[in-house]
N, C-alpha and C positions, 0 to 999 in steps of 0.2 A: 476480578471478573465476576461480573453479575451474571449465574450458573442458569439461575430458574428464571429470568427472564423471558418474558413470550418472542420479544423482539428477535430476530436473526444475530447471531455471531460472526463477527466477519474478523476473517486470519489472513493479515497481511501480510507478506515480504517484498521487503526494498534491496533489490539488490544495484548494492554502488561499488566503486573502484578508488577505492580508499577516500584522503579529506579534502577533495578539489572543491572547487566553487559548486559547481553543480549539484556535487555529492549533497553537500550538505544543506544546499538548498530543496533537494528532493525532498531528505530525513524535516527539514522544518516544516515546509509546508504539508509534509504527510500529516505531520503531530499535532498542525495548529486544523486542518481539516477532519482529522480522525474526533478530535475535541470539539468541531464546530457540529460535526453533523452526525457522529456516532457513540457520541460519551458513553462511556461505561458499556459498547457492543462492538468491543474492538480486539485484537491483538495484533501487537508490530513485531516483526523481525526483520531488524537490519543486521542482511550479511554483506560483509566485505571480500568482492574475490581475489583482492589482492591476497587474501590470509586465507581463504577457502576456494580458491576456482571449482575447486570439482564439485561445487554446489550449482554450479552454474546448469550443466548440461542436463540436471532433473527437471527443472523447470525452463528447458531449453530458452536461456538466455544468451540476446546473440548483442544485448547495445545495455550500456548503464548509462545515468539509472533505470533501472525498471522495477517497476510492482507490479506485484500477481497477489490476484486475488483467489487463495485457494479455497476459502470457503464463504458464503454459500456456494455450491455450484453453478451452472461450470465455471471452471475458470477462468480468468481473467487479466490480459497484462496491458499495462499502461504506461509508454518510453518518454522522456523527461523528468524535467525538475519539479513537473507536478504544479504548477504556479498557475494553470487556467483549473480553477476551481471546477466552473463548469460544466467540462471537458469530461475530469476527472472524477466529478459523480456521475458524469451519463457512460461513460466508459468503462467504472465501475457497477454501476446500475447498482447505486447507492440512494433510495430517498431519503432526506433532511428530515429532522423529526417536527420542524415547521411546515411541512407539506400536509397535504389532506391525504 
């Protein structure tokens, strides 16, 4: 993680329900957009509530997948496999570092 960066730090969690189709299409397409438009101003955490449910009700999770964006504030969730890029940067209210 690039510390002293000016750029925003952005803490994501993906929460999925073990290794279904969906599931893992969520974790891909987070990885391959986390890479397109936030290299090196990111962190992922993928929980799985089949092995942690009671992580669910902190970030009151009621459908998987979903990502929350806990930092910057405020917070942030987004349900799906994440596949409408987007969607998923105005949702996140993440700009591209190809933007002006």
């Amino acid at each position: 993680m690039n510390e002293g960066a000016n750029a925003e730090t952005y803490n994501l969690r993906l929460y999925v329900a073990g290794q279904t189709p969906k599931s893992l299409t969520a974790i891909a397409n987070l990885k391959r957009l986390c890479e397109d438009h936030l290299a090196g101003r990111y962190e992922v955490e993928v929980i799985d509530l089949l092995k942690t449910p009671q992580l669910a009700e902190g970030d009151q999770i009621v459908a998987v997948p979903t990502l929350v964006r806990r930092l910057p504030p405020p917070l942030k969730r987004i349900i799906g496999t994440l596949s409408d890029v987007e969607r998923v940067l105005v949702g996140l209210d993440i700009r591209s570092r190809a933007a002006p």
